[in-house]
C-alpha positions as CSV (number, residue, x, y, z in Angstrom):
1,X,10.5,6.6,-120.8
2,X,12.5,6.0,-117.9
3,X,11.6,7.6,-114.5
4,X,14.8,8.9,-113.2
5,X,16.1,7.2,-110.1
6,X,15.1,9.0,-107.0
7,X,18.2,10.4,-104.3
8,X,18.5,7.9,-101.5
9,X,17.5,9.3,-98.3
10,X,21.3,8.7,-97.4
11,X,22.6,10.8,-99.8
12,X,20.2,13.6,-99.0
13,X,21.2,13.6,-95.8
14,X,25.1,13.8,-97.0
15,X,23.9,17.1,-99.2
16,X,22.3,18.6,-96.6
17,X,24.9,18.2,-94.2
18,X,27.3,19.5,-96.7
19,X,25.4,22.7,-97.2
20,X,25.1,22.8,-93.1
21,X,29.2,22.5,-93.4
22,X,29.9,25.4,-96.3
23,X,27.4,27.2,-94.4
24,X,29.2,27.2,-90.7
25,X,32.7,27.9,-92.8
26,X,31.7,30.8,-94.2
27,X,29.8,32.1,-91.0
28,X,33.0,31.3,-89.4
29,X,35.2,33.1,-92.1
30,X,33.2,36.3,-91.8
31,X,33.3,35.9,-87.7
32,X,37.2,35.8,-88.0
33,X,37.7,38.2,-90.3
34,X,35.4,40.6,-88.0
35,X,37.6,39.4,-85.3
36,X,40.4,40.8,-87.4
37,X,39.8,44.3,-87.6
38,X,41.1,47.1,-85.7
39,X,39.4,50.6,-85.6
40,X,42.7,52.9,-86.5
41,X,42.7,55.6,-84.2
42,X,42.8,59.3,-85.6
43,X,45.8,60.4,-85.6
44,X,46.3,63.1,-88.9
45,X,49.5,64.8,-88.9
46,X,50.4,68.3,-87.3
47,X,50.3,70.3,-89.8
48,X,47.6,68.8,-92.4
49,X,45.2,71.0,-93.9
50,X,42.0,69.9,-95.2
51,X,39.2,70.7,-97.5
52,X,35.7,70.0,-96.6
53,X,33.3,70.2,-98.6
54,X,29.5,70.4,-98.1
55,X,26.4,69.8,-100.5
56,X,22.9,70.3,-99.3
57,X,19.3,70.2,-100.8
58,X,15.9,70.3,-99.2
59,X,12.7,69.6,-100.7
60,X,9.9,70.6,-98.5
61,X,6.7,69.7,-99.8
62,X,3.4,71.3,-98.0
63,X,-0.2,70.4,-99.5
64,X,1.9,69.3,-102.8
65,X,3.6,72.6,-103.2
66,X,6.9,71.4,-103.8
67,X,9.8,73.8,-103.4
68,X,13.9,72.9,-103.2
69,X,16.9,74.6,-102.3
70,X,20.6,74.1,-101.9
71,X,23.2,75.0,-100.1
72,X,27.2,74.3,-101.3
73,X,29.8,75.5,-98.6
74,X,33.9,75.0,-98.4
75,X,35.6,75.0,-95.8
76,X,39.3,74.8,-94.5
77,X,40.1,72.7,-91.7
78,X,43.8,72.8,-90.1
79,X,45.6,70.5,-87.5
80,X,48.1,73.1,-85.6
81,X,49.4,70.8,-83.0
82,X,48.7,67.9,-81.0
83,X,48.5,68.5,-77.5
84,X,47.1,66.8,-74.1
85,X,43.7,67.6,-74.4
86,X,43.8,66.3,-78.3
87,X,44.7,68.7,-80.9
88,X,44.4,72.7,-81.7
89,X,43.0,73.4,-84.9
90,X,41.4,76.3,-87.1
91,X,38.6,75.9,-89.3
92,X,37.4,78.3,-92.0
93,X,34.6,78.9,-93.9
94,X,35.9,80.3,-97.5
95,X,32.6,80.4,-99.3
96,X,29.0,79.1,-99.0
97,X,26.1,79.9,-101.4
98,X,22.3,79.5,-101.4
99,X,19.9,79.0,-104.3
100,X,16.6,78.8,-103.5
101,X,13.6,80.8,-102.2
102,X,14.1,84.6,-103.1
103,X,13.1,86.0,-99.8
104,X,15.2,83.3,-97.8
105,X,18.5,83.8,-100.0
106,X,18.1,87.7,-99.0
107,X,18.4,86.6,-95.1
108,X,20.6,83.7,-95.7
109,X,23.2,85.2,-98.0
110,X,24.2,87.9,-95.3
111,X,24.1,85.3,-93.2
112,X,26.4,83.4,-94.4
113,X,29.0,85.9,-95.8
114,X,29.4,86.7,-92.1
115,X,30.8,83.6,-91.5
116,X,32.8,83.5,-94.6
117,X,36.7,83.3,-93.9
118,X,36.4,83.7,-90.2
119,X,39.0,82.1,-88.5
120,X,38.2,80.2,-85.6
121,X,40.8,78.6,-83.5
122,X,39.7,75.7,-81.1
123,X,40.8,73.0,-79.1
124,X,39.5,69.1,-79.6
125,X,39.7,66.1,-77.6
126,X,41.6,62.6,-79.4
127,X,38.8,61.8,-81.3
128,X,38.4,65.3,-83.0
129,X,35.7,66.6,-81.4
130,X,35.7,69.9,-80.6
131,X,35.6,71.3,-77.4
132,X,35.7,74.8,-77.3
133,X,36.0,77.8,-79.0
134,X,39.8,79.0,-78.0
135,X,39.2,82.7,-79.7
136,X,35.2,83.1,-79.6
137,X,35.3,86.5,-78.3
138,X,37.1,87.5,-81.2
139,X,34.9,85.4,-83.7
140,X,31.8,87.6,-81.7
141,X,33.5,90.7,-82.3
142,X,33.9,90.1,-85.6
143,X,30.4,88.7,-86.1
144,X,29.3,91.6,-84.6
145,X,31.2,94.2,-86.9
146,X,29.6,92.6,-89.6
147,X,26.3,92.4,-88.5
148,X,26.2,96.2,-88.1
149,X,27.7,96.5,-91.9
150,X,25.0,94.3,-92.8
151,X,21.7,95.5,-90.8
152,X,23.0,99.2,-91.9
153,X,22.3,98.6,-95.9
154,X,18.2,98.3,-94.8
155,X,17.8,101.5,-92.9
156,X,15.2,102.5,-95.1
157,X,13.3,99.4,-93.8
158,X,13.8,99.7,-89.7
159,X,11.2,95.9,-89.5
160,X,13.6,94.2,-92.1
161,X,16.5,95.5,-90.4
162,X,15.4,94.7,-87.1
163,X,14.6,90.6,-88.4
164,X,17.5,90.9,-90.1
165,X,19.3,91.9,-87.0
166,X,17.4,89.7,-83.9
167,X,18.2,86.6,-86.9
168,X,22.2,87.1,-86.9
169,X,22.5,88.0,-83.0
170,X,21.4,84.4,-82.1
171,X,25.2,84.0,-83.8
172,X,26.7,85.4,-80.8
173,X,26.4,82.4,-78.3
174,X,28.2,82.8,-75.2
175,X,27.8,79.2,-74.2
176,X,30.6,76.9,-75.5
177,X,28.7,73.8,-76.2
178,X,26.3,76.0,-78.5
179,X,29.7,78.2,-80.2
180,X,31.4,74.3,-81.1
181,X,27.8,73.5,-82.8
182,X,27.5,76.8,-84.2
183,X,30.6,77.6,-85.7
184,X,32.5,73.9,-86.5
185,X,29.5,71.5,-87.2
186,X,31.1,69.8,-89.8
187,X,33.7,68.7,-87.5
188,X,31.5,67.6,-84.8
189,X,29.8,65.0,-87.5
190,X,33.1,63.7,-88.4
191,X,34.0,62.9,-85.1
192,X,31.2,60.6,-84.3
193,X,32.7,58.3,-86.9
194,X,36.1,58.8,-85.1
195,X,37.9,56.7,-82.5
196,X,34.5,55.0,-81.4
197,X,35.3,51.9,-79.5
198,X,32.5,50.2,-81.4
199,X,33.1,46.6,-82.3
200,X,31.5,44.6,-84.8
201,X,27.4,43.5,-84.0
202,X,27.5,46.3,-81.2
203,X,25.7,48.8,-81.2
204,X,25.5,52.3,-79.0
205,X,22.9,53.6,-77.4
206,X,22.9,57.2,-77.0
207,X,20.9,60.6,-76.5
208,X,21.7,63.8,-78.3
209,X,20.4,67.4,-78.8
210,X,19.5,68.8,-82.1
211,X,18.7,72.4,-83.3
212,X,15.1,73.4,-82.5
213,X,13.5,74.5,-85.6
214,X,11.3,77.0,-84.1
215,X,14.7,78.0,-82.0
216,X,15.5,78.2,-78.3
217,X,15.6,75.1,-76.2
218,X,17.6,72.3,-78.3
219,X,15.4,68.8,-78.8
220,X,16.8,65.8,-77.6
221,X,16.6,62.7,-78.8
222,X,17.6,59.0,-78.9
223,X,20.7,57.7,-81.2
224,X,22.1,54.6,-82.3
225,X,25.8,53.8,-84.1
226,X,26.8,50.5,-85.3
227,X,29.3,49.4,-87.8
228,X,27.9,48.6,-91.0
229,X,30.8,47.2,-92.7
230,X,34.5,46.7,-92.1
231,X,37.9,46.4,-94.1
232,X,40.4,44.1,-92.0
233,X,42.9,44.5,-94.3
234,X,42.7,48.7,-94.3
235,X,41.0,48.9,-91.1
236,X,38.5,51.2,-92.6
237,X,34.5,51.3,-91.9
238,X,31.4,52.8,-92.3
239,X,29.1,53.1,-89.6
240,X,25.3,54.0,-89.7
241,X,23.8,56.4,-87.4
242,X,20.3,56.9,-86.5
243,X,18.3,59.9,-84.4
244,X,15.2,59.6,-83.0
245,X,13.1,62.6,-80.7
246,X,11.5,61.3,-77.5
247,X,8.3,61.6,-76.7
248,X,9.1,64.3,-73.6
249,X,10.8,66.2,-76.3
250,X,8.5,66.1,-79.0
251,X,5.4,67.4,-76.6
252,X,7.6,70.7,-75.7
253,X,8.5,71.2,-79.2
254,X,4.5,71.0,-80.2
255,X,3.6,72.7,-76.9
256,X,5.6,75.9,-78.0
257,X,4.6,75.4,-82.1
258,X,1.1,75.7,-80.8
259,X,1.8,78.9,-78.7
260,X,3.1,80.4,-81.7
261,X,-0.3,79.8,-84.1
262,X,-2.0,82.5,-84.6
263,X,-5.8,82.0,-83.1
264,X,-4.9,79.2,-80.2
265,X,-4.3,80.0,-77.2
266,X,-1.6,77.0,-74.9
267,X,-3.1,78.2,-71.7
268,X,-6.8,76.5,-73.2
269,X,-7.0,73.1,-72.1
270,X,-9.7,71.9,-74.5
271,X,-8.2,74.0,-77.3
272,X,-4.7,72.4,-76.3
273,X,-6.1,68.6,-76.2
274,X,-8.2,69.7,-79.6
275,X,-4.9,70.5,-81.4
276,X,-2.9,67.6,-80.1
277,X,-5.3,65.1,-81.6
278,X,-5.6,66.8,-84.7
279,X,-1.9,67.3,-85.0
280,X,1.1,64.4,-86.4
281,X,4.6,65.7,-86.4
282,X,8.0,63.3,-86.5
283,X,11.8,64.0,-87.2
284,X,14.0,61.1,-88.0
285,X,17.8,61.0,-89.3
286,X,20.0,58.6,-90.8
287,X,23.9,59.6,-91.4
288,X,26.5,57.1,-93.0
289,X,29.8,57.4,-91.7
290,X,32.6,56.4,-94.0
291,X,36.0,56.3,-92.2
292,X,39.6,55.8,-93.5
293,X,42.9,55.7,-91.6
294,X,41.3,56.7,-88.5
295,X,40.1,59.6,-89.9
296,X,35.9,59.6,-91.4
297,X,36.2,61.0,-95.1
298,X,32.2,61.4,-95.6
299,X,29.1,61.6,-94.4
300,X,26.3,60.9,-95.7
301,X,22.9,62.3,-93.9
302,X,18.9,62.0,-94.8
303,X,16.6,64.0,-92.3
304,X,13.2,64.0,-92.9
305,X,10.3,65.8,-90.7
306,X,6.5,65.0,-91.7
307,X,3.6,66.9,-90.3
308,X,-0.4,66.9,-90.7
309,X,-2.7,69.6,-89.3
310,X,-6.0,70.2,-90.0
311,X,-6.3,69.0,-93.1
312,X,-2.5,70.8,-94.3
313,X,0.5,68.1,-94.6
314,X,4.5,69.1,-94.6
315,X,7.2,66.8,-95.6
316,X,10.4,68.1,-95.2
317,X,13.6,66.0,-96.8
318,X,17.0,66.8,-96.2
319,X,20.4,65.4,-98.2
320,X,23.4,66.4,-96.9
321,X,27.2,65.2,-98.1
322,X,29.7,66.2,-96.7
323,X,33.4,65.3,-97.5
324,X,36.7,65.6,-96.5
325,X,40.2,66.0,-98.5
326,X,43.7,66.3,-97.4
327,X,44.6,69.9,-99.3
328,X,47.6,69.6,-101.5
């Protein structure tokens, strides 16, 4: 048999500076075509209504006692004019509905039916996001009103009514910055996907503040957005956004947690260095921003918060989807 003839050390050099060629062409074709694209600013038409729509489920496991629950809300969103700050708009929420733990829903579903087709009128800068509440006295009042209907179905049980009561009032922000989080959220997510700036391989740097889960004080934390992938030819994008808690942050939140467990006192040193080393807690998200026109059409968010105590663990995981329609 015949040993095949071996590749001259000329022609191996030909192939592999053929490969090093296609290679560079097609590194270059993706650089140009990057160099091509052009975020479209938002710009939807006076006028417009919307539909957005909202899908939510949690699965909290703690000590492999797994429970889930959802949460499904729609929305109308509304683009009344265009004007020099950005645009005025309403936003309404026409129904939302819980499923999940039966002593939660009976807080939550009051809850939410208090927010149910509430008009509230604000204004937002170019990129969408809002920036104040234009009627939020009126959205209070009417919070309020309902609030009493609701808190005056459990006289017979003055400590539910009371919970039920000190839970809603924390709906009656006076602060702006809290009323734009509180009452158009979804709005505020779509707008981080909106007239960024961003170009392609850059990425941003930011820090934000996110609900507290035991309440009060906000948490704030570190954020990234970068482009994931582009469209030149329809100038649309998806971006991916991450959140991170600082370390400054996440002592305060475990400082107060602490205050609030039964049998440890925050003003013990040693009991306070005892439960730090013992305890493990960390809060992470990840959101993908899909964005047509301009305009970001869904979001896409995973948060997840892991703790370990004493022997007890907690993993908390959070789906969200939220999407956006032009109504016909």
């Amino acid at each position: 048999m015949q040993t095949p003839p071996r590749a001259s050390s000329a022609s191996l050099s030909a192939v592999k500076l053929f490969l090093i060629m296609c290679a560079g062409t097609l590194a270059f074709a993706a650089s140009a075509r990057a160099a091509d694209w052009v975020e479209r600013p938002f710009d939807p038409p006076v006028g417009s209504r919307w539909i957005i729509q909202s899908d939510e489920t949690t699965e909290e496991n703690r000590d492999g006692r797994v429970q889930t629950s959802t949460m499904k809300m729609t929305s109308e969103f509304t683009i009344e004019a265009k004007v020099a700050e950005g645009f005025r708009v309403t936003y309404v929420v026409r129904s939302a509905v819980y499923e999940g733990d039966a002593r939660l829903a009976a807080i939550i579903g009051p809850v939410t039916k208090t927010l149910e087709n509430l008009v509230v009128r604000a204004t937002t800068g170019p990129n969408g996001m809002p920036l104040r509440v234009d009627n939020l006295a009126e959205v209070q009042a009417a919070a309020r009103a309902a609030i009493d209907g609701m808190v005056a179905a459990f006289a017979s049980k003055p400590e539910v009514a009371a919970t039920l009561r000190k839970m809603m009032m924390a709906m009656l922000v006076d602060d702006q910055k809290q009323a734009t989080k509180l009452y158009l959220g979804d709005l505020q997510i779509f707008a981080l996907g909106q007239n960024t700036g961003l170009h392609p391989g850059e990425t941003r740097r930011d820090s934000d503040e996110a609900p507290n889960p035991l309440g009060g004080t906000p948490l704030k934390s570190s954020t990234t957005l970068r482009i994931d992938r582009i469209d030149p030819a329809t100038g649309n994008v998806r971006l991916i956004r991450t959140r991170t808690f600082d370390a400054d942050a996440m002592k305060e939140f475990l400082n107060k947690m602490m205050k609030q467990m039964g049998g440890v006192d925050g003003k013990d040193t040693q009991k306070f260095e005892a439960f730090m080393k013992q305890l493990t807690i960390a809060l992470d998200g990840r959101a993908e921003i899909d964005v047509e026109g301009g305009m970001t059409r869904a979001v896409r968010e995973e948060d997840t918060t892991t703790a370990s105590i004493m022997g007890h663990s907690m993993v908390k995981r959070e789906h969200k989807l939220t999407t956006i329609t032009r109504a016909p």
